[in-house]
N, C-alpha and C positions, 0 to 999 in steps of 0.2 A: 413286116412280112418275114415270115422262118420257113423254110423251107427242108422237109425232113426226106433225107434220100435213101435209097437201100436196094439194099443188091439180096435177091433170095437162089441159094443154090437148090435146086431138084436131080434127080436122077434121071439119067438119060438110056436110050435105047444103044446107044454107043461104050466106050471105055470112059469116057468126060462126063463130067458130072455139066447141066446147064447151067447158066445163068441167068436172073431174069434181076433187069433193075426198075426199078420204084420211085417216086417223088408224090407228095401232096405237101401242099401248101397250107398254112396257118395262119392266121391275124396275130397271134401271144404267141413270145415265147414257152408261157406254163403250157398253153394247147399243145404245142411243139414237143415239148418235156415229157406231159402223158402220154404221149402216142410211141412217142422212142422206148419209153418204158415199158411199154405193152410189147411195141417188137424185139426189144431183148429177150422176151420170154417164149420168143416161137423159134426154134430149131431150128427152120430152113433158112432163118434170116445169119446171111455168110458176113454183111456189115452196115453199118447205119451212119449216117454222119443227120447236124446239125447244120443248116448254112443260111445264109442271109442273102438277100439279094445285092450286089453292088450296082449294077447298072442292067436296065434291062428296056423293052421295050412296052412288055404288059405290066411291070410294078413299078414302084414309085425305088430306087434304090439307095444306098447308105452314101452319104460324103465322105470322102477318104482326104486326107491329109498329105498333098503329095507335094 
């Protein structure tokens, strides 16, 4: 489970610009990989990350080594 997050900036009726954030979820990380790549290519997207589940209560999450 990859989980691809993002923040889109808009313009706003005030002096600040908005912000609006985003998440969908993917089985693969290649799924994961295309979709990030499609959002690097649209303007309003302010930033993206990559992330992984660690522990959660609807996914199965990573073992970590502690």
């Amino acid at each position: 489970m990859f989980l691809l997050v993002w923040t889109e900036v808009h313009e706003s009726k005030g002096p600040e610009p908005t912000y609006e954030d985003h998440w969908f979820a993917h089985e693969t990380y290649m799924e994961c990989v295309e979709q990030y790549n499609r959002l690097l290519q649209l303007e309003e997207v302010y930033s993206a990350s990559i992330c992984t589940v660690i522990k959660s209560t609807d996914y199965e999450g990573v073992e970590l080594d502690v």
